[in-house]
Every structure is written in structure tokens, then in C-alpha cells.
C-alpha positions in Angstrom: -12.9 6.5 41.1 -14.5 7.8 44.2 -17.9 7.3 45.9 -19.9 4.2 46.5 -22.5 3.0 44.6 -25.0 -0.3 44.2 -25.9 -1.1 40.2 -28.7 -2.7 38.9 -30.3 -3.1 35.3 -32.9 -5.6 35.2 -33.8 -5.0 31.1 -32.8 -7.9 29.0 -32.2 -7.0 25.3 -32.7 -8.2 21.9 -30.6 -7.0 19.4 -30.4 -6.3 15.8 -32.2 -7.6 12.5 -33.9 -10.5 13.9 -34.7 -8.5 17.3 -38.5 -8.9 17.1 -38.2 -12.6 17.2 -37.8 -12.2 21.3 -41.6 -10.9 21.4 -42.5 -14.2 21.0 -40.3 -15.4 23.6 -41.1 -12.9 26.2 -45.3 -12.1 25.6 -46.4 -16.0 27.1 -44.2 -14.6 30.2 -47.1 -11.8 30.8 -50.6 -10.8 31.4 -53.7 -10.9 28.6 -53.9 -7.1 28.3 -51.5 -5.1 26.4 -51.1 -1.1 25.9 -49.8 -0.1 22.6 -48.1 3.4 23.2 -47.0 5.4 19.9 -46.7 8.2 18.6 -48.0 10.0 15.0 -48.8 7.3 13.5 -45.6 6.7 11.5 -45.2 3.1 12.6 -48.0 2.2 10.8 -46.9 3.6 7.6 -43.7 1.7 7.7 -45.8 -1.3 8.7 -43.9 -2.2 12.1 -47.4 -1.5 14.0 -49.0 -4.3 11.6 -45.8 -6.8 12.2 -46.3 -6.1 16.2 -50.3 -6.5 16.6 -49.6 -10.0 14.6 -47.6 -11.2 17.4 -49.6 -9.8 19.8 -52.9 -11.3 18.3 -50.7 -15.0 17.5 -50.3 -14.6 21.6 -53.6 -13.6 22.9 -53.1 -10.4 23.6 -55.8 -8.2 24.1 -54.4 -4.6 22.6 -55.5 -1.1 23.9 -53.6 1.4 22.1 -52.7 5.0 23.3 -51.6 6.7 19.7 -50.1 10.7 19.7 -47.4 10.0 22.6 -44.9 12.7 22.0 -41.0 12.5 21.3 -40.0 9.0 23.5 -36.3 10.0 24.4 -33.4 8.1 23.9 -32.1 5.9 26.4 -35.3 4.8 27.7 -35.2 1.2 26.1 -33.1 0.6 29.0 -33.8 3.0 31.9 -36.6 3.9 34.1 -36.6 7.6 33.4 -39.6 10.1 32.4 -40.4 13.6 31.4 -43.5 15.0 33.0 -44.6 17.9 31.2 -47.0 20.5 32.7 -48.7 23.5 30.0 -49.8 25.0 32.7 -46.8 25.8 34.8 -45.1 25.6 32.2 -42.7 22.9 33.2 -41.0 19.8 32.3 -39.2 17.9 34.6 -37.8 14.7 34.6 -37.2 12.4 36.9 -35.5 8.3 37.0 -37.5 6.6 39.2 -36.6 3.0 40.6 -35.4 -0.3 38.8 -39.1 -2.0 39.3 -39.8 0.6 36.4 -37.4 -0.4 34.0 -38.1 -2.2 30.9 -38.3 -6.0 31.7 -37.2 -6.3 28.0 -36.6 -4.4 25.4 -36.7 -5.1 21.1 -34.0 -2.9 19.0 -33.8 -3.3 15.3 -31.7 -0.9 13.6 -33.9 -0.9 10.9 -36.8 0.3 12.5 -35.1 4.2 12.6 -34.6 4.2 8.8 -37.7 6.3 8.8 -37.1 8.8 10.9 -36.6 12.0 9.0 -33.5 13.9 9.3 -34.4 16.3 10.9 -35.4 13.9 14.1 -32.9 11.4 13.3 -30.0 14.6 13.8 -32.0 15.5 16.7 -32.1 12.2 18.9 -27.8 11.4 18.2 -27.5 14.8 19.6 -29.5 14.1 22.4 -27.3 10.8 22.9 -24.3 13.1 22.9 -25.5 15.3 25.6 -26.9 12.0 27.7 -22.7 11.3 27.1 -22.0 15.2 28.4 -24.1 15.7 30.6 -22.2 13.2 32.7 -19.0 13.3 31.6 -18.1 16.5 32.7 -18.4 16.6 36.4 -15.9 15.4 39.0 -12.2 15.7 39.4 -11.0 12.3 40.0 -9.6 9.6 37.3 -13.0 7.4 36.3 -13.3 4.8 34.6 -16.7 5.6 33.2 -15.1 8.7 31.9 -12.9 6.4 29.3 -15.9 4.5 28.7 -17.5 7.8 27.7 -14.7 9.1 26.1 -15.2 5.9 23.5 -18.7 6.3 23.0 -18.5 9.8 22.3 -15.8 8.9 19.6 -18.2 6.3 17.6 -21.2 8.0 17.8 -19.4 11.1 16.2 -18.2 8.6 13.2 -21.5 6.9 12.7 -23.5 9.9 12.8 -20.9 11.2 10.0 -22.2 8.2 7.9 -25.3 8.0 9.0 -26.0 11.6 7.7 -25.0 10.9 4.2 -26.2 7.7 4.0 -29.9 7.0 6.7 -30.0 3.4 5.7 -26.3 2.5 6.5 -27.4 -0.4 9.0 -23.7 -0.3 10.1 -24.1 2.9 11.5 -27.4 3.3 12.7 -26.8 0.1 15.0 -23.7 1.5 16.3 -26.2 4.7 16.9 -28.7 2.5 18.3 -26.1 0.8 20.9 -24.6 3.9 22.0 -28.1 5.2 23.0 -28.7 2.6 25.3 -25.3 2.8 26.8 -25.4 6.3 26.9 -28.5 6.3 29.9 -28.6 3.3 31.4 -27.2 4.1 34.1 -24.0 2.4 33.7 -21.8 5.3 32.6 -22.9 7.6 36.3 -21.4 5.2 38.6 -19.1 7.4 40.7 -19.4 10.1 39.2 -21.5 13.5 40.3 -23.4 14.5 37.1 -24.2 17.9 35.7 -27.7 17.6 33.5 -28.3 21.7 33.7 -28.1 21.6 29.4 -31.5 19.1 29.7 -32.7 21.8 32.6 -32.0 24.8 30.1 -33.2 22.9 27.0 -36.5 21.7 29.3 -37.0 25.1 30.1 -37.1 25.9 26.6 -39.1 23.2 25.2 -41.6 24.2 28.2 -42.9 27.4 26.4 -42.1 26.1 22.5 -42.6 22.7 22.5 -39.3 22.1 20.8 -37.9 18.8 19.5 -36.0 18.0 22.5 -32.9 17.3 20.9 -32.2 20.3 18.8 -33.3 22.7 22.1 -30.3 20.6 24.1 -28.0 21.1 20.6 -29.3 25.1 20.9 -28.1 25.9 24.3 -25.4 23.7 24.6 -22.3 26.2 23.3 -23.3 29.0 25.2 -23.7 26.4 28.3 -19.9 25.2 28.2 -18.5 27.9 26.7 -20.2 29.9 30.2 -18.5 26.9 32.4 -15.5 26.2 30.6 -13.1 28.5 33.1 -14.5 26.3 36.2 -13.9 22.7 34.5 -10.9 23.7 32.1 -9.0 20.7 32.7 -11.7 17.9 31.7 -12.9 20.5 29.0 -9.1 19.9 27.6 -9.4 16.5 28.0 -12.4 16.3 26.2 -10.6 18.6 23.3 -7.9 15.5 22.8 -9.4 12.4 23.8 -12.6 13.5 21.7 -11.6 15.7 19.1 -8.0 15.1 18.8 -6.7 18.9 19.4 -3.2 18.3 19.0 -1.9 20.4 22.8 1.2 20.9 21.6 2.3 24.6 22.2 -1.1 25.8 23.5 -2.4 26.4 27.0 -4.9 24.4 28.6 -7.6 27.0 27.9 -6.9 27.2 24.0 -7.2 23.4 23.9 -10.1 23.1 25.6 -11.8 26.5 23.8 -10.5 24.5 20.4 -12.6 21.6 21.3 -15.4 23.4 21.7 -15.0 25.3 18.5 -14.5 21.4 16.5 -17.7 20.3 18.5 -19.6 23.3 17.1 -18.3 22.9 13.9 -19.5 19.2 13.8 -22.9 20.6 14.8 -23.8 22.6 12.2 -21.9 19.8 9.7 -24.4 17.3 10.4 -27.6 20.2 10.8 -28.4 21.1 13.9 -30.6 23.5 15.2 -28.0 25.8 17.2 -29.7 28.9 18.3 -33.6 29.1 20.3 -34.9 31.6 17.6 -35.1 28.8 15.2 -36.8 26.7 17.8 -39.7 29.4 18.1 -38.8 31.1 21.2 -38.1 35.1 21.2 -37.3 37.2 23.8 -40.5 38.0 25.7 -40.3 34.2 26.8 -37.1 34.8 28.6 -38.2 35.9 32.1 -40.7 32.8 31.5 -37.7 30.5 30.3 -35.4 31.5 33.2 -38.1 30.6 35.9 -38.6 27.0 33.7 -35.0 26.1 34.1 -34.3 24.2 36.9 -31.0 24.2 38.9 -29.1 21.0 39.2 -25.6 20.9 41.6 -23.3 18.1 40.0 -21.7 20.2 37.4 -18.6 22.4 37.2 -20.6 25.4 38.2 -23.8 25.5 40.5 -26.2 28.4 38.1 -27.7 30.8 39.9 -30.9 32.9 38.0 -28.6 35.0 36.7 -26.4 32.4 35.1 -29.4 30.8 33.4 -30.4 34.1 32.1 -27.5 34.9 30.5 -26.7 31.5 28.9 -29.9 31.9 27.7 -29.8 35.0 26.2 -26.8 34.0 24.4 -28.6 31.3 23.1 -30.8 33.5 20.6 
């Protein structure tokens, strides 16, 4: 494991079916006025919005609320990271700022994602897999964070499996939900370089379509590591066995690896996701747009260039 690093996560958790209890516990901790961000108006259908402003009332609270919030991502229950988007530019970028903007706390009940449709639940465990990617393959040396990912990877794909066929399968969506927050807190990047150009190519998409983030990551993705495959084929090997169990027996390096990839696509479209930009809304007048909304990130297998993105982009139609 190479490089030196400091780690810090200040956000304490409450977990599981009885995870709302901690409000209480944490509100007489903080000041009188609170903002209540959401998003369409789906939590008060499924009556958490009405279970929340009862603690908040029971505690004082004065509530301002800030409703229509698009698309909170994955992860952030326990990171300090945001996506600024900007219409006019045409631009999202994200950025992880410092641990005073963490969560202090956060509340995760399973339950609470029962309502999601499929379409978004599919969407956001796909975004926890690329969070897992997206860091997983860079570097060269033997990290441990890489085993650590390596296992996540593994029961995400098996929940996600159940969780498919069966939404309300609470053993499966907290497994879900626990992955997520591993996935980008931070924990799993110690030591290791980072790639992140699938969120760049996916941003750059969801820029000028206003794609659901997850299914633009899911719709760039194979045309991403199938273009960087040659210049990481070890790890993409790796990735084939440790993840997919390809049996390397008789094969070259390169076949093992391509055969993961071709079991990770398959999975993909199993478990319905979006896996081409068409579907997404965008068409091929956007591309010059898409190409100059991408931006370049170093910590990968292969630094893109302009040209890269445009053809990994084109081959994502």
C-alpha cells in the first residue's frame, strides 16, 4: 500500500429499523432552526415527512423546508461531497470539500427506500457500484482497500439480485444501504490514486439531458473500460475473478479480463439498466456539447484526452 494519507469521518450513524429513534438523541444537541431539504414530495406520501416534523415539533424545532431538491446521490449520508450543476454552461461538477461539512449524524432505515421505484432503486445500486469502480481500478501496488472493495462489490451484486425480484426484502436493501455508505466515505481511497472519469463522462451527459445519474454512469460505463482495458489489463483480470469468478484457467490475461466485462454487462441489463445515452435523451448533435462537458480526471489507467472522450462517447449511443 503506498502513499501517505491522514483519515477522518466525523459522521456518527444510526442504523436500521429503529434508526429514527437517534433524532431524538441528537436534535437537543443543535440550534432552534431547522431546513427540511427534499425532494418531489414522495416522502410525504409514504408518511416519513409526517414521522420527522413530529420529532422536530416534540423538540422545538422551528422547520423551513426547501422541497424539489433533485437526485441526492449515494454516499452522501456519510461524506462531504456535492454536485454543482450549472444550465447555463452546461456543467456539473463535483467537488468533496472538507470534514467540517460532513454530516454530524446521519439516520438510515432500510425501510425508508421501499418506495423508490425501480427504475431509481436500479439506478442508485449502480451508482454504488461505480462509487466501488471508480476507485478500484487505479494503482498498481497490492491495497488493502482493493480487497475491501473487492467484498463490497461481491454483496452488493447478490443483494441487488434479490433486491430486484423482491423491493421489500429488508435483508437486502440494508446490505444495499451499508454498502452505499462504505462505498464513498472516504474509507475505501486511502492510498490509492482514483480514476472518477465514468462520473466525468456520465456528468457530462446528464449536463445537457438531465439524466438520472445513475443510469448515465451505467450508460457509458462499457464503452469506458472496454476503451481502457489494454492500459490496466492486469487489475481488469483481477476484477474478472475476484468479482465475477472467470475461472483463468487456459485463457490469457486479456480474455479474462474482456470475460469480466462481458459477465458485468450481462448483469446490467439482468437487473435493467439503462445502457446506451439514446435512451437517456441525448442524440448526436449534443456530442461536440457533451465532449466539452466532460471533464478530465488523471488517477485512472489512462489520462483521456478530447479525443478519447469523444469516442467513448460516441460508442455510448
Amino acid at each position: 500500500m503506498l502513499g501517505n494519507f491522514t483519515y477522518c469521518n466525523p459522521t456518527k450513524l444510526y442504523f436500521g429499523q429503529n434508526a429514527l429513534d437517534g433524532l431524538n438523541e441528537e436534535l437537543p444537541k443543535y440550534g432552534k432552526n431547522v431546513l427540511l431539504v427534499y425532494g418531489g414530495g414522495s416522502i410525504k406520501k409514504n408518511g416519513i415527512y409526517d414521522k420527522v416534523v413530529e420529532i422536530l415539533k416534540a423538540n422545538g424545532k422551528e422547520v423551513y423546508e426547501d422541497a424539489g431538491v433533485m437526485l441526492v446521490g449515494t454516499g452522501s449520508e456519510m461524506n462531504g461531497g456535492s454536485v454543482i450543476t450549472n444550465h447555463e454552461q452546461k456543467l456539473k461538477i463535483g467537488h468533496v470539500f472538507g470534514e467540517n461539512v460532513f454530516p454530524k449524524f446521519s439516520i438510515l432505515n432500510p425501510k425508508f427506500t421501499y418506495t423508490l421505484p425501480k427504475y431509481q432503486m436500479v439506478s442508485g445500486i449502480y451508482d454504488i457500484m461505480s462509487h466501488i469502480l471508480e476507485q478500484y481500478f487505479s494503482g498498481t501496488d497490492d491495497n488493502t482497500s482493493d480487497y475491501i472493495m473487492e467484498g463490497l462489490l461481491r454483496s452488493l451484486i447478490h443483494s441487488a439480485d434479490i433486491a430486484v425480484e423482491n423491493p421489500t426484502d429488508y435483508e437486502a436493501r440494508s446490505n444495499i444501504m451499508w454498502i452505499a455508505t462504505w462505498a464513498l466515505n472516504t474509507l475505501v481511497a486511502k492510498g490509492k490514486t482514483t480514476d472518477w472519469m465514468v462520473h466525468m463522462l456520465g456528468q457530462g451527459v446528464a449536463a445537457h439531458t438531465d439524466a438520472t445519474h445513475g443510469m448515465t454512469l451505467a450508460a457509458v460505463s462499457m464503452p469506458y473500460y472496454r476503451y481502457i482495458l489494454p492500459y490496466g489489463t492486469a487489475k481488469f483480470a483481477r476484477y474478472a475473478e475476484n468479482v465475477w469468478n472467470v475461472n483463468p484457467e487456459g485463457k490469457t490475461e486479456i480474455q479474462v479480463a474482456n470475460e469480466g466485462l462481458d459477465a458485468m454487462e450481462a448483469w446490467m441489463k439482468k437487473i435493467g439498466l439503462v445502457m446506451n445515452i439514446t435512451e437517456l435523451g441525448a442524440a448526436k448533435a449534443m456530442l461536440d456539447g457533451m465532449v466539452k462537458s466532460t471533464l478530465i480526471m488523471d488517477g485512472g489507467y489512462k489520462v483521456m484526452d478530447a479525443d478519447d472522450i469523444r469516442t467513448v462517447l460516441q460508442a455510448s449511443f
